[in-house]
PyMOL Python script that loads the backbone (N, CA, C, O; Angstrom):
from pymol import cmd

cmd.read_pdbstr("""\
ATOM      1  N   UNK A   1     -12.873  28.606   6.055  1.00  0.00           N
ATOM      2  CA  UNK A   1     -11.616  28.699   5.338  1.00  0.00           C
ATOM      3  C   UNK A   1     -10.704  27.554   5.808  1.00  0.00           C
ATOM      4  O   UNK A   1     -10.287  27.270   6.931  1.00  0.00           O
ATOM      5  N   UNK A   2     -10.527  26.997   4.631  1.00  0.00           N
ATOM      6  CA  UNK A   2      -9.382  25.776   5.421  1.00  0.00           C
ATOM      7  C   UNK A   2      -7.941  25.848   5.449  1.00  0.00           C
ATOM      8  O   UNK A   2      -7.108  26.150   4.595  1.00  0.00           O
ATOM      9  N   UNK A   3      -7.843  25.355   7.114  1.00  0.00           N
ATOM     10  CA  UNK A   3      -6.065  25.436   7.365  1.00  0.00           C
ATOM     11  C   UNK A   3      -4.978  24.942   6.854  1.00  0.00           C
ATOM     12  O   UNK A   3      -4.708  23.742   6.903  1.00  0.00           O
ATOM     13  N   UNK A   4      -4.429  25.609   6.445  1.00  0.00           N
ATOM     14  CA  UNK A   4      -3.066  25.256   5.731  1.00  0.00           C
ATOM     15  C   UNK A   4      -2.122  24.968   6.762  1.00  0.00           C
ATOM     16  O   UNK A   4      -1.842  25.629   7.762  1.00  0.00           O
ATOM     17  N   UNK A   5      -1.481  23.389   6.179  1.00  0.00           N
ATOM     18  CA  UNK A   5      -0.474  22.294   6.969  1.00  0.00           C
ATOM     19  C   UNK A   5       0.820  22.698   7.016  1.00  0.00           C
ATOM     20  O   UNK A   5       1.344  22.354   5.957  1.00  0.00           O
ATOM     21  N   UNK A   6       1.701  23.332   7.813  1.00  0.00           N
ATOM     22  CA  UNK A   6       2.506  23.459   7.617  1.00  0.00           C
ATOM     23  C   UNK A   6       3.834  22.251   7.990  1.00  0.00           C
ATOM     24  O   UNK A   6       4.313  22.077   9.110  1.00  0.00           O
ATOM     25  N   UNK A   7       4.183  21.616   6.889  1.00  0.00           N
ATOM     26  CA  UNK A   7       4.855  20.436   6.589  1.00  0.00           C
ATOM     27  C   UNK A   7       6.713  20.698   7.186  1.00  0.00           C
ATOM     28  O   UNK A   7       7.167  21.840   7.124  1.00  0.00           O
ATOM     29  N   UNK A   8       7.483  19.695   7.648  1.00  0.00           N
ATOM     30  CA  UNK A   8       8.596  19.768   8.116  1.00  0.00           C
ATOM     31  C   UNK A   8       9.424  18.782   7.465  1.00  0.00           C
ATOM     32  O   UNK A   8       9.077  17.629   7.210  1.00  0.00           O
ATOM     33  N   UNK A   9      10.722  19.393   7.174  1.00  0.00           N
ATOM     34  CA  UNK A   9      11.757  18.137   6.591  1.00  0.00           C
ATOM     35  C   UNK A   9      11.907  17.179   8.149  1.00  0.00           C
ATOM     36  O   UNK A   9      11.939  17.749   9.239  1.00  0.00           O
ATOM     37  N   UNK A  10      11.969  16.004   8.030  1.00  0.00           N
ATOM     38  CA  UNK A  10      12.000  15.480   9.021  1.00  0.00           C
ATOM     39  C   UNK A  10      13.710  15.225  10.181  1.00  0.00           C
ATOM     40  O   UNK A  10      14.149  14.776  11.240  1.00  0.00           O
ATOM     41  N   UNK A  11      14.015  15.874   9.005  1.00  0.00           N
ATOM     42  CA  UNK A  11      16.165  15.712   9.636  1.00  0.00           C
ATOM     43  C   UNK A  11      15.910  17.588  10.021  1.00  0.00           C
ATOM     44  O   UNK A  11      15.788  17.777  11.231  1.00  0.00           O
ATOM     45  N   UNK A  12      15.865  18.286   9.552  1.00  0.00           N
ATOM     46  CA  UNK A  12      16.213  19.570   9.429  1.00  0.00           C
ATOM     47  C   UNK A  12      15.228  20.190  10.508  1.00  0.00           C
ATOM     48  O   UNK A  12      15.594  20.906  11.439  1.00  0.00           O
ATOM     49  N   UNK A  13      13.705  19.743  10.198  1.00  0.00           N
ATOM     50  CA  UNK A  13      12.533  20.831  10.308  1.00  0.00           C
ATOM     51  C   UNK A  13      12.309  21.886   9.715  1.00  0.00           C
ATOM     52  O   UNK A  13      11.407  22.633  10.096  1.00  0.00           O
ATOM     53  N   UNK A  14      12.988  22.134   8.789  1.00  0.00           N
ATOM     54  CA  UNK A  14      12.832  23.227   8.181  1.00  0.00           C
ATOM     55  C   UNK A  14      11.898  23.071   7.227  1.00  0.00           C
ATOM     56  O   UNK A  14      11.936  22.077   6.502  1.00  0.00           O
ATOM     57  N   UNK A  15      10.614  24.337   7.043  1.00  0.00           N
ATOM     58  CA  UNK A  15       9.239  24.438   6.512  1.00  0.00           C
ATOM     59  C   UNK A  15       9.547  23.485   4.647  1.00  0.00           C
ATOM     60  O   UNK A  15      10.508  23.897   3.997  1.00  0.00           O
ATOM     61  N   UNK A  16       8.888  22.604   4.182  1.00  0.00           N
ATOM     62  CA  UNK A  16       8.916  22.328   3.394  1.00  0.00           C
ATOM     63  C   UNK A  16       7.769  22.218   2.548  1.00  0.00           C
ATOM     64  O   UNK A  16       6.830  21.587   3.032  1.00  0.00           O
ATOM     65  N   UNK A  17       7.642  22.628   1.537  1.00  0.00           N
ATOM     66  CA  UNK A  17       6.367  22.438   0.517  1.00  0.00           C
ATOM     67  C   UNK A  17       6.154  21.061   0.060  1.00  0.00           C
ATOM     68  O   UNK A  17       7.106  20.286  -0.038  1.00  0.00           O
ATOM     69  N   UNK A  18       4.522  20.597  -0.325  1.00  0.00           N
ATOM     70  CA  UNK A  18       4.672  19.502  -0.992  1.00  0.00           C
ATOM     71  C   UNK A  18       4.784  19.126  -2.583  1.00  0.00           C
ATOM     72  O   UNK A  18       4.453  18.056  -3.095  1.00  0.00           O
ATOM     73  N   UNK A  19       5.362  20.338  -3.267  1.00  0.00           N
ATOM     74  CA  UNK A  19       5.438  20.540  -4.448  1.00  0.00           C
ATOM     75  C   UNK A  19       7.023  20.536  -4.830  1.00  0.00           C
ATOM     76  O   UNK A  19       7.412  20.691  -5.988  1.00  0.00           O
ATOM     77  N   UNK A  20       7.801  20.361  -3.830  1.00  0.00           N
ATOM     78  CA  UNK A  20       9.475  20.576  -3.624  1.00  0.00           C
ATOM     79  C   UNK A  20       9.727  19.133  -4.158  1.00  0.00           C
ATOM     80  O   UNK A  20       9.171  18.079  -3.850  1.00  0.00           O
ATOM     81  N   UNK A  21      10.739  19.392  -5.059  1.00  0.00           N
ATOM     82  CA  UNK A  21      11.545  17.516  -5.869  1.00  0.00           C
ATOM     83  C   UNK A  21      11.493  16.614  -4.709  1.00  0.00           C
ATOM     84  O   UNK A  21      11.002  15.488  -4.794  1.00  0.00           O
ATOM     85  N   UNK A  22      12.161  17.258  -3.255  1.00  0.00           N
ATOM     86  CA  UNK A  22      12.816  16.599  -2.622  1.00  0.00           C
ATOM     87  C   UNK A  22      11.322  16.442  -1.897  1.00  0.00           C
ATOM     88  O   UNK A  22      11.118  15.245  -2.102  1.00  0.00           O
ATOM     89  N   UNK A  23      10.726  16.691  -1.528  1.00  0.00           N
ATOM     90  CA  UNK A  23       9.480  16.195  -0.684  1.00  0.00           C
ATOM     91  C   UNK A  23       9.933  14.747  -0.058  1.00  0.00           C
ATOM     92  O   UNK A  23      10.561  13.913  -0.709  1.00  0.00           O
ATOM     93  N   UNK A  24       9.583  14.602   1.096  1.00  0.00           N
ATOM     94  CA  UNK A  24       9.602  15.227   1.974  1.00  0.00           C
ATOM     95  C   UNK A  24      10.355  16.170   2.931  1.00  0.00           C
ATOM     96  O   UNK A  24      10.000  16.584   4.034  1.00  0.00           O
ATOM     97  N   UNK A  25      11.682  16.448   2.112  1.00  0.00           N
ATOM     98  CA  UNK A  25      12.902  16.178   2.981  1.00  0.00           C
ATOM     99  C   UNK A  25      13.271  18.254   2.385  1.00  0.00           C
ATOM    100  O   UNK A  25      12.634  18.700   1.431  1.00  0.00           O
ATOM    101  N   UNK A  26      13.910  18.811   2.851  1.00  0.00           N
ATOM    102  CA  UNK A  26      14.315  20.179   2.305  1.00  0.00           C
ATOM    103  C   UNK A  26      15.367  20.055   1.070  1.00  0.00           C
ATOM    104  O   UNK A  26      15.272  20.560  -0.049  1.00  0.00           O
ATOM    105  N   UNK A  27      16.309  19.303   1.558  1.00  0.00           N
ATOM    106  CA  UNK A  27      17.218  18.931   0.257  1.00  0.00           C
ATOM    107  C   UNK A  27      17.717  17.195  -0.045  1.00  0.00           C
ATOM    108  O   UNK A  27      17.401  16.246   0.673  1.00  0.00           O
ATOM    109  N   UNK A  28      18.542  17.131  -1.266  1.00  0.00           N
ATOM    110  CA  UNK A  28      19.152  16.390  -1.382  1.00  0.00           C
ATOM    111  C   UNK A  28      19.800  15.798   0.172  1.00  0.00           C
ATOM    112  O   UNK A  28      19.539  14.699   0.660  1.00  0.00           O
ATOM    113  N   UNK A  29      20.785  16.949   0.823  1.00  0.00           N
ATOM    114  CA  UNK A  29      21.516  16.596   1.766  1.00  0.00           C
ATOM    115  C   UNK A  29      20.374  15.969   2.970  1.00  0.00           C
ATOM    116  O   UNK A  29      20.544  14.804   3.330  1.00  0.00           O
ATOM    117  N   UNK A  30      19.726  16.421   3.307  1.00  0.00           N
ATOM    118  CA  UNK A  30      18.380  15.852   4.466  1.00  0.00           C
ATOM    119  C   UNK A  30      18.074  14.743   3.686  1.00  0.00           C
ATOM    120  O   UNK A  30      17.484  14.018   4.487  1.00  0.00           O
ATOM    121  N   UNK A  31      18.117  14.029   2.376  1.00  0.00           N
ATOM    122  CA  UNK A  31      17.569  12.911   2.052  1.00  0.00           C
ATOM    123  C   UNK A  31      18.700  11.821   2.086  1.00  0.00           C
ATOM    124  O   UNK A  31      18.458  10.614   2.052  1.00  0.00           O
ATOM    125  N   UNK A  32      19.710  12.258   2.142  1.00  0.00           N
ATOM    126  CA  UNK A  32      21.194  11.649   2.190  1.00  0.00           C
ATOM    127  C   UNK A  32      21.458  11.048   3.458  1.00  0.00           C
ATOM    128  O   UNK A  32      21.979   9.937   3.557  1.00  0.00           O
ATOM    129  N   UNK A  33      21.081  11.815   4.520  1.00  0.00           N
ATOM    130  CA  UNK A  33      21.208  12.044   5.945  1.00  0.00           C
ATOM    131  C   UNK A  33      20.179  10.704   6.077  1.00  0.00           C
ATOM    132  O   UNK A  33      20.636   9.564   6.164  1.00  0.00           O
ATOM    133  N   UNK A  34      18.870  10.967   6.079  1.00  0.00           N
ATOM    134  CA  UNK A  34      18.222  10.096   6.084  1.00  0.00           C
ATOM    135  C   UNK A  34      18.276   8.686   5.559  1.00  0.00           C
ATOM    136  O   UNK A  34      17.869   7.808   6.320  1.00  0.00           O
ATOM    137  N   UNK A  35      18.673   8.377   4.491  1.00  0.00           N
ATOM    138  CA  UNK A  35      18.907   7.294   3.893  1.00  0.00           C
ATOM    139  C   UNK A  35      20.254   6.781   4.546  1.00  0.00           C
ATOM    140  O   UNK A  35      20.445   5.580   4.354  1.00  0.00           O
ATOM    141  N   UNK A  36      21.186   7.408   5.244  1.00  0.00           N
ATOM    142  CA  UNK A  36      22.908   7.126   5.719  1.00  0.00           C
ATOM    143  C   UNK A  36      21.981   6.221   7.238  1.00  0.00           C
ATOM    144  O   UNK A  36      22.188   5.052   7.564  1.00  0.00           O
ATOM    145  N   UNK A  37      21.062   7.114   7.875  1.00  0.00           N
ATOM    146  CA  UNK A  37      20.650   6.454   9.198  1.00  0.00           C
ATOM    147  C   UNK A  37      20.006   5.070   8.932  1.00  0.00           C
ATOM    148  O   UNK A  37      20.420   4.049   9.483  1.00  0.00           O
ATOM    149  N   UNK A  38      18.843   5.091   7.951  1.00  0.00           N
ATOM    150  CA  UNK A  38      18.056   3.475   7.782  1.00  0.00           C
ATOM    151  C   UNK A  38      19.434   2.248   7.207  1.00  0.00           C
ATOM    152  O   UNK A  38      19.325   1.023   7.260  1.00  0.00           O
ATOM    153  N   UNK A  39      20.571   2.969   6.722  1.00  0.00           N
ATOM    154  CA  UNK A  39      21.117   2.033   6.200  1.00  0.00           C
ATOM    155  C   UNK A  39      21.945   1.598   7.142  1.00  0.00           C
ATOM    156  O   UNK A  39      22.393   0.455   7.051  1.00  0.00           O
ATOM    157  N   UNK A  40      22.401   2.676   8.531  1.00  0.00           N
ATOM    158  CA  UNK A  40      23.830   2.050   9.273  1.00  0.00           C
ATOM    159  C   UNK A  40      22.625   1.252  10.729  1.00  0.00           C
ATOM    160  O   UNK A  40      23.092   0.755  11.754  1.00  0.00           O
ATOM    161  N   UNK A  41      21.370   1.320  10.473  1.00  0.00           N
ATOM    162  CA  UNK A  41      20.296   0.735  11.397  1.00  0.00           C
ATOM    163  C   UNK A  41      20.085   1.469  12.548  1.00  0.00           C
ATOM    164  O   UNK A  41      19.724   1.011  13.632  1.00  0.00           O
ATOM    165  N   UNK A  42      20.391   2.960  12.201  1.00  0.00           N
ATOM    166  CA  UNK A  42      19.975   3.812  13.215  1.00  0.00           C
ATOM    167  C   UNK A  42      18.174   4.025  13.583  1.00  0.00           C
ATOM    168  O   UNK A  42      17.791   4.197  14.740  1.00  0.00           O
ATOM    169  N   UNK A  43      17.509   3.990  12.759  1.00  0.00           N
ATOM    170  CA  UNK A  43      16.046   3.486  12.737  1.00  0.00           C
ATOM    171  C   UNK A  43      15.932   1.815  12.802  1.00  0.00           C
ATOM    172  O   UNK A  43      16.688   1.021  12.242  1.00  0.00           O
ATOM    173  N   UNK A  44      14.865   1.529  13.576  1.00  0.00           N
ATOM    174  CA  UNK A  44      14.455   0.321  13.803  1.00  0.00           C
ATOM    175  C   UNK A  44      12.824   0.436  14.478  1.00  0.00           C
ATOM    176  O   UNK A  44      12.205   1.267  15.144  1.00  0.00           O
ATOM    177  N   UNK A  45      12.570  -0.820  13.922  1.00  0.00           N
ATOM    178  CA  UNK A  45      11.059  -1.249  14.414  1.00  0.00           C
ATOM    179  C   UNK A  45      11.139  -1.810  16.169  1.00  0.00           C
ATOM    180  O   UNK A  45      11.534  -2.909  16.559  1.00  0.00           O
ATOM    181  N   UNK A  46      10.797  -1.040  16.727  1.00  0.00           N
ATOM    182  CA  UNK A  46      10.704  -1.578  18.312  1.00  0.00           C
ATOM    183  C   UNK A  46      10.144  -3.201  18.659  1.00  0.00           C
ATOM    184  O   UNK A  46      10.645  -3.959  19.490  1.00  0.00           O
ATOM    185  N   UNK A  47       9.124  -3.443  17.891  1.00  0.00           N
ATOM    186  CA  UNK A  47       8.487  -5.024  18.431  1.00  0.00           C
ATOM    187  C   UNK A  47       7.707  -5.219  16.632  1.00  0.00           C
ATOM    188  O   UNK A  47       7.172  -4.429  15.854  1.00  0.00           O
ATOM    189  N   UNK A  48       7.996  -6.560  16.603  1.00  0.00           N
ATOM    190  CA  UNK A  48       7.199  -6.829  15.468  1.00  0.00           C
ATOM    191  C   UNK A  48       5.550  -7.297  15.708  1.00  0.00           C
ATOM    192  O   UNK A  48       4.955  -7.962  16.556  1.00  0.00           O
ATOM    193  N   UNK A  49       5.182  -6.573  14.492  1.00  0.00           N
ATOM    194  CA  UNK A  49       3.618  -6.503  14.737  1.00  0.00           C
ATOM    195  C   UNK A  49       2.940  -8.209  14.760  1.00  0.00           C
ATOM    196  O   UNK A  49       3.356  -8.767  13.745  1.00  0.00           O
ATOM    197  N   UNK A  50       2.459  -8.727  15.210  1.00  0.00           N
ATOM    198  CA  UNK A  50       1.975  -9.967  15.123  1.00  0.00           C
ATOM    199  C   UNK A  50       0.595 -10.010  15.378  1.00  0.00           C
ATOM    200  O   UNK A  50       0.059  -9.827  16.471  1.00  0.00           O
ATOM    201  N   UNK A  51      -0.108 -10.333  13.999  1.00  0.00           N
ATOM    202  CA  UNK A  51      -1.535 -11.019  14.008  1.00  0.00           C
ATOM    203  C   UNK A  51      -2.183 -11.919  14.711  1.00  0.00           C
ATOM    204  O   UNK A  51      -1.757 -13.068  14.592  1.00  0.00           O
ATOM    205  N   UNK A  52      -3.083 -11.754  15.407  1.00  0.00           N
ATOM    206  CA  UNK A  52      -3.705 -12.735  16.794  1.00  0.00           C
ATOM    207  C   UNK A  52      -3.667 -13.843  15.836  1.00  0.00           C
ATOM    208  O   UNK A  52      -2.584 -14.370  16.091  1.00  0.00           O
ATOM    209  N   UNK A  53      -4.175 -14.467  14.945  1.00  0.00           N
ATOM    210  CA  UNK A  53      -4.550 -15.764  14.665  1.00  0.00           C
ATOM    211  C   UNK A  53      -3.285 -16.479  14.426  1.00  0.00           C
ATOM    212  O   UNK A  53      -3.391 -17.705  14.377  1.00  0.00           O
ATOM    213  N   UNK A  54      -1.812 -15.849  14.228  1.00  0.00           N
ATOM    214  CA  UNK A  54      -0.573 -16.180  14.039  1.00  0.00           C
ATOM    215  C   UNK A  54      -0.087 -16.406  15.261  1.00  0.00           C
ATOM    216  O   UNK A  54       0.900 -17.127  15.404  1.00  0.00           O
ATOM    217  N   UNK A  55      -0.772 -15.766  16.407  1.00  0.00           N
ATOM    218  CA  UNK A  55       0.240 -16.009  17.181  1.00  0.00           C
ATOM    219  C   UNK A  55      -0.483 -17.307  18.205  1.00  0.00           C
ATOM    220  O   UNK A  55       0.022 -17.475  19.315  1.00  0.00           O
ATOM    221  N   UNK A  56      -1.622 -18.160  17.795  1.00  0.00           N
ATOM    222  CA  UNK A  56      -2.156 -19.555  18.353  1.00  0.00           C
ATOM    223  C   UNK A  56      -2.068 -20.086  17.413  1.00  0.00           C
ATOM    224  O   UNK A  56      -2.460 -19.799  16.282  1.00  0.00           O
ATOM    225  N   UNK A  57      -1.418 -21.110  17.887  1.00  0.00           N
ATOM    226  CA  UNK A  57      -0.801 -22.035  17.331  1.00  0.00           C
ATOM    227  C   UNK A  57      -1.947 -23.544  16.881  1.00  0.00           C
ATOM    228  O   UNK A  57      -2.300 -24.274  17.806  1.00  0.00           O
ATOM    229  N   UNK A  58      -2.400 -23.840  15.488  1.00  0.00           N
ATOM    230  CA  UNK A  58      -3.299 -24.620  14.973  1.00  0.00           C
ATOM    231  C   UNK A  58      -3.043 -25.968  15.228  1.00  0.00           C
ATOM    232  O   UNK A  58      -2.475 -26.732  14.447  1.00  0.00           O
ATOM    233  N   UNK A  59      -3.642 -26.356  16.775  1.00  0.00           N
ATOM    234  CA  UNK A  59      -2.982 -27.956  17.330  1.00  0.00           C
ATOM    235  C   UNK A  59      -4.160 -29.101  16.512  1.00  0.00           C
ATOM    236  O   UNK A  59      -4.091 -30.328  16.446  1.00  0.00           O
ATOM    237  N   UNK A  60      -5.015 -28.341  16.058  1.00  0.00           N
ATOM    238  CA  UNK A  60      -6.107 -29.061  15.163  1.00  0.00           C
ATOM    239  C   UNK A  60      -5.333 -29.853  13.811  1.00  0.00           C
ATOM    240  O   UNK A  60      -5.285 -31.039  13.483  1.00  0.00           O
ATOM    241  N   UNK A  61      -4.902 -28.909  13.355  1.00  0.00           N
ATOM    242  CA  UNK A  61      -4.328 -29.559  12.368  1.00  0.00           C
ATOM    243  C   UNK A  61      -3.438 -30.545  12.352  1.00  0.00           C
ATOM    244  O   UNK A  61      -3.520 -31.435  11.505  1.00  0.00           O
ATOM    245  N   UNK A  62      -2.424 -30.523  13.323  1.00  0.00           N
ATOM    246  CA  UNK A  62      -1.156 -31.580  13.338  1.00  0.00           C
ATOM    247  C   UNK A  62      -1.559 -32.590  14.132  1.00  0.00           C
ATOM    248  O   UNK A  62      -0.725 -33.447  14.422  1.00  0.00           O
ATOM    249  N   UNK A  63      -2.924 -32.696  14.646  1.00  0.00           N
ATOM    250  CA  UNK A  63      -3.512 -33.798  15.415  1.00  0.00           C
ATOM    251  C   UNK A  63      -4.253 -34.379  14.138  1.00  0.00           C
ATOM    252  O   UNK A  63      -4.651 -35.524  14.356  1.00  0.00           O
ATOM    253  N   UNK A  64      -4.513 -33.970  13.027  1.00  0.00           N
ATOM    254  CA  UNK A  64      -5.350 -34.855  12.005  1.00  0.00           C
ATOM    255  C   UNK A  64      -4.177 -35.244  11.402  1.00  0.00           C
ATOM    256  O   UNK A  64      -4.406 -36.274  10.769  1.00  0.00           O
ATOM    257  N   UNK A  65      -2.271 -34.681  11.232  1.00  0.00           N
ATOM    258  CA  UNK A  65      -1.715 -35.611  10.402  1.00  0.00           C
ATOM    259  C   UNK A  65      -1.166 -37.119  10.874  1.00  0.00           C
ATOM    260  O   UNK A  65      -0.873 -38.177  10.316  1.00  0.00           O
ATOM    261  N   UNK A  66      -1.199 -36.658  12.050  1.00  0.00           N
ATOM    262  CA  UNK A  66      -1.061 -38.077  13.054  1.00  0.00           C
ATOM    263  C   UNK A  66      -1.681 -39.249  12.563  1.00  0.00           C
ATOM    264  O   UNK A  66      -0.923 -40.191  12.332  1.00  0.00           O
ATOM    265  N   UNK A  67      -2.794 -39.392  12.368  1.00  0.00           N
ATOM    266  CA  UNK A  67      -3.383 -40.233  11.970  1.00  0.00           C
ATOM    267  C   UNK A  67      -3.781 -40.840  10.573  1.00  0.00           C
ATOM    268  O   UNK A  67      -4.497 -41.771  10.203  1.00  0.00           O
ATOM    269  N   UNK A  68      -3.045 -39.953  10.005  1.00  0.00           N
ATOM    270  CA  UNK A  68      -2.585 -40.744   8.729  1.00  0.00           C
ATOM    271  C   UNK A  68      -1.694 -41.722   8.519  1.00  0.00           C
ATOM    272  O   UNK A  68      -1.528 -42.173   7.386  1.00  0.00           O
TER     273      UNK A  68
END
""", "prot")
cmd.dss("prot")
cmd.show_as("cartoon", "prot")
cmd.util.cbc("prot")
cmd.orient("prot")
């Protein structure tokens, strides 16, 4: 028998369905709340993700424009 997820507004916690308008959130007001924090930059990304091949630097290349 498979387990049923029990899902959380993420401001509130309060049990939320995934069939609710507001999904993920319990209401309007929890989506308000939420959207007031990303906008005054209360959420933020801790370190930006950086791709190994971005982060060495291609000395190959700017050694072939030299010599043009």
């Amino acid at each position: 028998m498979p387990r049923k997820r029990s899902l959380r507004c993420p401001i509130c916690k309060k049990a939320v369905k995934a069939a609710e308008p507001d999904f993920p959130f319990c209401s309007e007001h929890c989506r308000k709340i939420d959207l007031g924090k990303w906008a005054s930059g209360a959420y933020v990304i801790s370190s930006p993700v950086t791709d190994a091949e971005e982060a060495i630097p291609d000395t190959h290349l700017e050694d072939s424009d030299e010599g043009q």
